[in-house]
NUNU-529892 format. One record per residue (C-alpha): chain; residue in one letter; x, y, z. Coordinates in steps of 0.5 Angstrom, whole numbers, plus 500, padded with zeros to 3 digits. Each point is the difference from the previous one (the first is absolute). Example, Ala and Ser with C-alpha at 12.3 -4.5 7.8 and 13.67 -1.06 7.14 Angstrom:
! residues 2
+------+------+-----+-----+-----+
| unit | code |   u |   v |   w |
+------+------+-----+-----+-----+
|    A |    A | 525 | 491 | 516 |
|    A |    S | 502 | 507 | 498 |
+------+------+-----+-----+-----+
END
This chain:
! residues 361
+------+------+-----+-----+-----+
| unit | code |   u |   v |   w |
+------+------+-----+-----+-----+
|    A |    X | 035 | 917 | 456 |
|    A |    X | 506 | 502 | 504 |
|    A |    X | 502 | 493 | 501 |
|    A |    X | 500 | 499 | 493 |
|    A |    X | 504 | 506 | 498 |
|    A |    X | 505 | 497 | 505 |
|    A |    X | 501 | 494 | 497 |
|    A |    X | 501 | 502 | 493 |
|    A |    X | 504 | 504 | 503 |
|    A |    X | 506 | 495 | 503 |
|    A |    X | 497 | 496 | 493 |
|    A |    X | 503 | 505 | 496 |
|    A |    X | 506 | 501 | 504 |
|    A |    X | 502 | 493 | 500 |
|    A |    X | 499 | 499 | 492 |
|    A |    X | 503 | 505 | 499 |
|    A |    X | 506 | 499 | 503 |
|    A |    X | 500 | 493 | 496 |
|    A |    X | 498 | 505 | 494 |
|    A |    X | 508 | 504 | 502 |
|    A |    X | 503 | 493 | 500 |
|    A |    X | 498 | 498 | 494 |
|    A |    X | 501 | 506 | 497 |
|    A |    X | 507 | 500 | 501 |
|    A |    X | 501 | 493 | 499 |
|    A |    X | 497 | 501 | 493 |
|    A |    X | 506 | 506 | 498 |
|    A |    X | 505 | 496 | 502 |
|    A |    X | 498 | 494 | 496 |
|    A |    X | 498 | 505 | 494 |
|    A |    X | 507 | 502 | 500 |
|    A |    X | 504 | 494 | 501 |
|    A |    X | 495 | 497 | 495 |
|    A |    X | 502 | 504 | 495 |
|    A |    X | 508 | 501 | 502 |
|    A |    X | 499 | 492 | 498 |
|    A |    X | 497 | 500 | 494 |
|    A |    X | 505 | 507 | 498 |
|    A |    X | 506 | 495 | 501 |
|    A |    X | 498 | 494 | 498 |
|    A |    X | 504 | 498 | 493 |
|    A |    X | 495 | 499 | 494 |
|    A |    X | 501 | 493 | 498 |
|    A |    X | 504 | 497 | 493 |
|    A |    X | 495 | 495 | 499 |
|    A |    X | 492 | 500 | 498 |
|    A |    X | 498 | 496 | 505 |
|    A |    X | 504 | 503 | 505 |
|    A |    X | 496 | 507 | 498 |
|    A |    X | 494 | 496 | 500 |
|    A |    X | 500 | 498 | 507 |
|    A |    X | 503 | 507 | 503 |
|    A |    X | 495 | 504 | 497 |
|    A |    X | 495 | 495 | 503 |
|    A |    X | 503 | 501 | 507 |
|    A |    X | 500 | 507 | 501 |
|    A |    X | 493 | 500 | 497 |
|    A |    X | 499 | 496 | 507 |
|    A |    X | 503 | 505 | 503 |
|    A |    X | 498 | 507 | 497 |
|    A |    X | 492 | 497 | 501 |
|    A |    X | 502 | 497 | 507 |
|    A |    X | 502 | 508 | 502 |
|    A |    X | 494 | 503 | 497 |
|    A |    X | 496 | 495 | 502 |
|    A |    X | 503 | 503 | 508 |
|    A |    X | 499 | 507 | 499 |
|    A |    X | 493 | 500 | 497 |
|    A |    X | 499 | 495 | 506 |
|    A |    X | 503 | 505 | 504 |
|    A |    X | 496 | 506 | 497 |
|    A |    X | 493 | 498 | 501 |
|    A |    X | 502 | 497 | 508 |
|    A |    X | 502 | 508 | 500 |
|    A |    X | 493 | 502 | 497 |
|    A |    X | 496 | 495 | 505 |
|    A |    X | 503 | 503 | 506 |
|    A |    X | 500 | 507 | 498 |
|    A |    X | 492 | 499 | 498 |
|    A |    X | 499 | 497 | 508 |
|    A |    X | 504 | 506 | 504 |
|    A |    X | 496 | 504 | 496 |
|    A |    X | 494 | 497 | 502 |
|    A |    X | 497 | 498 | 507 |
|    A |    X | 494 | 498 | 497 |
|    A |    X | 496 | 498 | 492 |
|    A |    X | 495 | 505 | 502 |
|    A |    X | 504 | 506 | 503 |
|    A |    X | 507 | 501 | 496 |
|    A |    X | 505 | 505 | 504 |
|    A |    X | 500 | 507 | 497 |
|    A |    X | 504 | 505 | 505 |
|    A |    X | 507 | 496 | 500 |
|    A |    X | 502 | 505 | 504 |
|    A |    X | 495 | 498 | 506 |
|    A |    X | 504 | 493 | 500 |
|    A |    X | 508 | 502 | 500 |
|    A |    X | 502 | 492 | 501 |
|    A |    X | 495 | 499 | 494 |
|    A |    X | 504 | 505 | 496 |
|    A |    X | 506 | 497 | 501 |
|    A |    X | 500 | 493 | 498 |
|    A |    X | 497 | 502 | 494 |
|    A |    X | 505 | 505 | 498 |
|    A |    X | 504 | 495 | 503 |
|    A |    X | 497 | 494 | 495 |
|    A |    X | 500 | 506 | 494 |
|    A |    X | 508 | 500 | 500 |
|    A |    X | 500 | 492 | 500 |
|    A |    X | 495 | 500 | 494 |
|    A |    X | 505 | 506 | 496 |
|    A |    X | 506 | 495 | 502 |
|    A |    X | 497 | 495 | 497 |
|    A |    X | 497 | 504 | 493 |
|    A |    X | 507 | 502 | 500 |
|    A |    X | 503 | 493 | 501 |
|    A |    X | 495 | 498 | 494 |
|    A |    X | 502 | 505 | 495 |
|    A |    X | 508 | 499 | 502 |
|    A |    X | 499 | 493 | 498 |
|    A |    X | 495 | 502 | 494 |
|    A |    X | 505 | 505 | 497 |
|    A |    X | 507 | 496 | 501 |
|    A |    X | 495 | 493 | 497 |
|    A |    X | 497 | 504 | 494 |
|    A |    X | 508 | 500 | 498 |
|    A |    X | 502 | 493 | 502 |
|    A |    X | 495 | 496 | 497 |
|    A |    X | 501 | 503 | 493 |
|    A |    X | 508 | 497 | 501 |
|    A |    X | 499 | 494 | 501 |
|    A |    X | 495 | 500 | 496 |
|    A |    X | 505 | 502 | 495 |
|    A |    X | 504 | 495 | 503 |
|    A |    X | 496 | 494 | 498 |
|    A |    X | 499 | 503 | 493 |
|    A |    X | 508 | 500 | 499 |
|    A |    X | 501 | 493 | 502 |
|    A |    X | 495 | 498 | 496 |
|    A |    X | 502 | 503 | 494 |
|    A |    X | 507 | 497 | 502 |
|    A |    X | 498 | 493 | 501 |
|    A |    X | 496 | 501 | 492 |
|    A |    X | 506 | 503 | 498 |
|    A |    X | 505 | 495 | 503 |
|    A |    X | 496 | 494 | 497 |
|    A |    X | 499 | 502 | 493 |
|    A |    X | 506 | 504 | 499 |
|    A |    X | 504 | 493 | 498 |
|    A |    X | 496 | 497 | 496 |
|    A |    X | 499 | 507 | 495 |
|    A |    X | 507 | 499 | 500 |
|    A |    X | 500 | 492 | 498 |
|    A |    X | 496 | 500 | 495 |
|    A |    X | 503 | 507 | 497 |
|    A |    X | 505 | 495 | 500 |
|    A |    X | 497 | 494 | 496 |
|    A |    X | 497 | 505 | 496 |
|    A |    X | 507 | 502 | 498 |
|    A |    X | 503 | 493 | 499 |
|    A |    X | 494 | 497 | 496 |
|    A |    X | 500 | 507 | 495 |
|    A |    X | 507 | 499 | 498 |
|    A |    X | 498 | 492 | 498 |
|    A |    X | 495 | 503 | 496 |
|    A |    X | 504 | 501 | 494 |
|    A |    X | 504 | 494 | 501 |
|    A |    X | 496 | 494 | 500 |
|    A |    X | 493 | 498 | 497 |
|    A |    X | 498 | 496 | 506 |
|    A |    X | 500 | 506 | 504 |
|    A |    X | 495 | 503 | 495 |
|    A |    X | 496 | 493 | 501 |
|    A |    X | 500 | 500 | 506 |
|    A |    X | 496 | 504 | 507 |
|    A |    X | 506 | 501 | 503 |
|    A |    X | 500 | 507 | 497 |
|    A |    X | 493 | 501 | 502 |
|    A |    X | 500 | 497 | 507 |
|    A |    X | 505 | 506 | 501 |
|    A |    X | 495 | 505 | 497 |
|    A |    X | 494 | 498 | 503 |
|    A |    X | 504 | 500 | 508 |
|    A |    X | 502 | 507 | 498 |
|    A |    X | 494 | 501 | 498 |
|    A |    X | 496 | 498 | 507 |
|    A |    X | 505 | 504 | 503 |
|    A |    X | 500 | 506 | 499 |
|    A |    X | 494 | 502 | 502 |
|    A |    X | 502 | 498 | 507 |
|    A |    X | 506 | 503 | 499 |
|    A |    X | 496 | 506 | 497 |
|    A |    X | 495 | 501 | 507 |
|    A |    X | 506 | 499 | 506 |
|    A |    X | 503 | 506 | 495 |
|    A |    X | 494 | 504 | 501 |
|    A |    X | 500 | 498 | 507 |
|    A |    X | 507 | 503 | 502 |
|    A |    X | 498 | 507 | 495 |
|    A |    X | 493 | 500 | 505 |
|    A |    X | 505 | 499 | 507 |
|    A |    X | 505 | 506 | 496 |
|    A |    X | 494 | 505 | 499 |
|    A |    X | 497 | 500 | 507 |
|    A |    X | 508 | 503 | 502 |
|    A |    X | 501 | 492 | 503 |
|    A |    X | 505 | 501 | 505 |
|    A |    X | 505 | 494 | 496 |
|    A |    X | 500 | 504 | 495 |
|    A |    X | 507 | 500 | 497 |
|    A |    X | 499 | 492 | 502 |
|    A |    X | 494 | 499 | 495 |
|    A |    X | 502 | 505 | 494 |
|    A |    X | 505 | 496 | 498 |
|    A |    X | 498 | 494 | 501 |
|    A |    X | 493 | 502 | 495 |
|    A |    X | 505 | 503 | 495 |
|    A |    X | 504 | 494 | 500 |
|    A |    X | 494 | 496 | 498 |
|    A |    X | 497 | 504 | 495 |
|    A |    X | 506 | 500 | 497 |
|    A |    X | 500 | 492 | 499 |
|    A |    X | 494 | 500 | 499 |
|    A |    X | 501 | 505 | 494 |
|    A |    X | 505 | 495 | 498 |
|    A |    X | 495 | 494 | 500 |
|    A |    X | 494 | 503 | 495 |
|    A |    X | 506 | 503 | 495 |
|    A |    X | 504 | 494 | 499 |
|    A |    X | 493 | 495 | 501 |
|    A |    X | 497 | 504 | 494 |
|    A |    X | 507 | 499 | 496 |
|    A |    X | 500 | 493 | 501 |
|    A |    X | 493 | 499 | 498 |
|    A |    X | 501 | 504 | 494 |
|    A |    X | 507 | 495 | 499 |
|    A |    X | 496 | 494 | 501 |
|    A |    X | 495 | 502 | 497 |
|    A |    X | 503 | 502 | 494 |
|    A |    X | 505 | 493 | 500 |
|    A |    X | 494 | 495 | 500 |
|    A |    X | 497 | 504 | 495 |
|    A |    X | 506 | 498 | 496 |
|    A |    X | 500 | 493 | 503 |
|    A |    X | 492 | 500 | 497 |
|    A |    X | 501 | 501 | 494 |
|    A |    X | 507 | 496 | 498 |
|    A |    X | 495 | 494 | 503 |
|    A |    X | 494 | 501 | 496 |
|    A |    X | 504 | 501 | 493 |
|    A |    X | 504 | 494 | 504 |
|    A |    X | 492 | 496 | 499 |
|    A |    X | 499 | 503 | 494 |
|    A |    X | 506 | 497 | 496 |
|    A |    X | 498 | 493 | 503 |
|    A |    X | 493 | 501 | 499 |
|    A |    X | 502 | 503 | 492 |
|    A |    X | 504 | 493 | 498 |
|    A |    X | 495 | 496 | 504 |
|    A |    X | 494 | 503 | 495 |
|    A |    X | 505 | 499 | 493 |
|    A |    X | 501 | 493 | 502 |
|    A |    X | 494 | 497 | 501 |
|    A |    X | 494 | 506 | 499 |
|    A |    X | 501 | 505 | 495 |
|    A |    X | 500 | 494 | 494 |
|    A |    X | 494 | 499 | 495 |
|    A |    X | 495 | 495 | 502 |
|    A |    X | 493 | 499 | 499 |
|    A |    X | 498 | 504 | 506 |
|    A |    X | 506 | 506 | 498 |
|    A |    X | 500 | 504 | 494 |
|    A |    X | 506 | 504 | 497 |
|    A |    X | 496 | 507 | 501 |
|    A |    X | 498 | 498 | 508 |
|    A |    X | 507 | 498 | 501 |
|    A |    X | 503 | 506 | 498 |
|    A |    X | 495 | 504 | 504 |
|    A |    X | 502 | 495 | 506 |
|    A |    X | 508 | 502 | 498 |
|    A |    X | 498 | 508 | 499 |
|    A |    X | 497 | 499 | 507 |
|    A |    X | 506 | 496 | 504 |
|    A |    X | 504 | 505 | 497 |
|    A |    X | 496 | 507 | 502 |
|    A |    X | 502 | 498 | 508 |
|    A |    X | 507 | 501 | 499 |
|    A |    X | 499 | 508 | 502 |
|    A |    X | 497 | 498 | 507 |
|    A |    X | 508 | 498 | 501 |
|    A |    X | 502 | 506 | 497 |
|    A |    X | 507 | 497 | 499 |
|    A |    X | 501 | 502 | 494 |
|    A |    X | 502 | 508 | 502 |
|    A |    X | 507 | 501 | 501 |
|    A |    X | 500 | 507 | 502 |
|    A |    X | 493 | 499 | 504 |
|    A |    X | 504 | 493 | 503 |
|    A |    X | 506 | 505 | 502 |
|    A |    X | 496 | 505 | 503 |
|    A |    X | 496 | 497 | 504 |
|    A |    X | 505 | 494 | 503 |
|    A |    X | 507 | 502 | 499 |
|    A |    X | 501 | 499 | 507 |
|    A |    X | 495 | 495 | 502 |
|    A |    X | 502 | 495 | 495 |
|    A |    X | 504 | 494 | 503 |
|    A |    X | 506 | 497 | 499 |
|    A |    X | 495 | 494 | 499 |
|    A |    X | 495 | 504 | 496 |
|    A |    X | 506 | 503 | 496 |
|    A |    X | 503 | 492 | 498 |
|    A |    X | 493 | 497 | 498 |
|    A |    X | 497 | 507 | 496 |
|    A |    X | 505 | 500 | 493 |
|    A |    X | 498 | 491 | 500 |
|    A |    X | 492 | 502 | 501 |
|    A |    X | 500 | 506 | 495 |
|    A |    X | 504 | 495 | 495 |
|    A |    X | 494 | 496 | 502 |
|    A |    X | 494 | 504 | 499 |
|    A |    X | 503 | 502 | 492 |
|    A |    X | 500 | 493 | 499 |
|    A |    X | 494 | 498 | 502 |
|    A |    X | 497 | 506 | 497 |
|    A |    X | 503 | 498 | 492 |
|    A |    X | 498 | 493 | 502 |
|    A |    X | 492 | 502 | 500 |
|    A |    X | 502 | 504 | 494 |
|    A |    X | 503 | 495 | 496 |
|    A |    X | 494 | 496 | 502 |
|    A |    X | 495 | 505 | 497 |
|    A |    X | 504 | 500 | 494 |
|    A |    X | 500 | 493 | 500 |
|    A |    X | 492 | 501 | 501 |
|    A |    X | 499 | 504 | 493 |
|    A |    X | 501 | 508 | 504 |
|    A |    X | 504 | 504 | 495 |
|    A |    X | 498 | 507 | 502 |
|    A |    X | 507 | 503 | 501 |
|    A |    X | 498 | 506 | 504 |
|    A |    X | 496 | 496 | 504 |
|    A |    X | 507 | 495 | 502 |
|    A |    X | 504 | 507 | 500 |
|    A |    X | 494 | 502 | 507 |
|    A |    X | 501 | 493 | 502 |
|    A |    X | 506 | 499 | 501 |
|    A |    X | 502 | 505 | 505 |
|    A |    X | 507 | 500 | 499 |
|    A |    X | 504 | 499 | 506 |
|    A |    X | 507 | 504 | 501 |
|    A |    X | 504 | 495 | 505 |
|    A |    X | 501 | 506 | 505 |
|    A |    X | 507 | 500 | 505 |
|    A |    X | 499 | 497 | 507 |
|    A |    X | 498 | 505 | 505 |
|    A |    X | 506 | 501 | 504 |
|    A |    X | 498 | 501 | 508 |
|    A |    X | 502 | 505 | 504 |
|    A |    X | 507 | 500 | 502 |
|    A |    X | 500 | 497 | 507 |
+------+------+-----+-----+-----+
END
């Protein structure tokens, strides 16, 4: 038995000779670790940031991973001195000064340890969220940097092809306009979710907070810019193509009305004269689709959509509707109709209204 004690004995001494060693190995590295990670630069780039955080992870849980290493070979040596035997633990320490000693000996390495630990804890706990904070700013950044151009761009383009509306038919033809819209419209969305992304980062006391806020107020300044100016080429658009709509089917009208006296509205075996005018009281009803024949309600509503184009080619159709109009009563005349008050409703009389001038440009 007293081999036995003997053994553990110069066993203990000499791990825990070992166990001082690493101790003091561990809180130096502790410290320079730290002042590493205390002194290194964040990163401007994302992928830098990445890697960095990537690194001192490494770090952190390489340190760790040591101290608790050491922290249980403290515990397993402390257990041996304090027991020469499974069966027959030491109880009065003070029978064994030696024994006393070492383990308080190995105590004060285990403390050190603990506090090695809960200094690298306290000083991460406070690091870790930096770089975080990092890789979030450079990731909004890189969002922003990318998306920025291109709100500009097509707030641009959606300027330049505004202004054409009014100067030329083609443009209301064409997807010009709304290959614009539709870009603007697939846009804002993100832009919208790189604004919220900067508002979270300003809400969490970010530590570029004088960096971002500037950058979310400029974009939700363009984005403000876009919806309004998107809604109000839409609704110009909208109201120019509707005019474009109707000059073009009363355009089809008038073709259709002198195609129909020239070869369908005569008497034949398979026509009579009461079918015919009922055909003729029809065709002439559908003139209030083109709803044309309103100056006022015109004025109102496309006095300033109207283009040069339209402007020209408005007072020759209005021309044209009245004379197909007094055709297809001229016609019913011809096929017996005599109701005077029933010519008066027909025909709709059409006061030729001025041109629509365009907004001064």
């Amino acid at each position: 038995m007293r081999t036995r004690l003997l053994g553990c004995a110069f066993a203990s001494l000499h791990q825990y000779l070992v166990l001082q060693m690493n101790t003091c190995e561990l809180d130096a590295e502790s410290t320079d670790v730290m002042d590493k990670m205390r002194n290194t630069d964040l990163p401007n780039e994302t992928d830098e940031t990445d890697e960095l955080i990537k690194e001192q992870l490494v770090l952190r849980n390489h340190l760790k991973n040591d101290v608790n290493e050491g922290i249980k070979r403290g515990n397993a040596l402390q257990d041996c001195v304090l027991q020469y035997d499974s069966a027959h633990p030491v109880v009065n320490l003070e029978r064994i000064p030696d024994r006393m000693r070492n383990i308080l000996l190995i105590r004060e390495c285990m403390e050190r340890l603990s506090q090695v630990e809960k200094q690298f804890d306290n000083f991460w706990s406070e690091h870790y969220p930096t770089l975080l904070q990092c890789q979030q700013l450079r990731k909004f950044e890189v969002k922003f940097r990318d998306l920025w151009p291109t709100l500009q761009d097509r707030l641009k383009a959606l300027n330049l092809v505004s202004e054409k509306i009014g100067d030329a038919v083609d443009l209301v033809r064409s997807d010009e306009l709304t290959d614009v819209m539709d870009d603007i419209e697939e846009l804002i969305p993100q832009a919208k979710d790189i604004l919220a992304m900067g508002k979270r980062l300003t809400a969490k006391r970010h530590y570029a907070d004088d960096s971002i806020r500037p950058k979310c107020k400029e974009l939700e300044e363009l984005i403000s810019e876009l919806e309004t100016k998107s809604k109000t080429c839409e609704e110009k658009l909208q109201r120019c193509r509707e005019l474009e709509d109707r000059m073009s089917k009363a355009e089809k009208w008038c073709r259709e009305g002198m195609d129909r006296l020239a070869t369908r509205w005569t008497i034949s075996p398979d026509a009579s004269a009461a079918g015919i005018v009922r055909d003729i009281d029809q065709f002439l009803s559908e003139t209030l689709i083109f709803k044309l024949d309103n100056p006022k309600e015109f004025h109102n509503q496309f006095k300033v959509h109207a283009t040069p184009e339209m402007n020209e080619r408005l007072p020759e159709l209005l021309r044209e509707l009245d004379e197909v109009r007094q055709q297809c009563i001229s016609r019913k005349v011809s096929l017996g109709w005599k109701n005077d008050s029933d010519a008066r409703r027909s025909s709709m009389a059409v006061t030729t209204s001025r041109p629509i001038r365009t907004g001064s440009r």
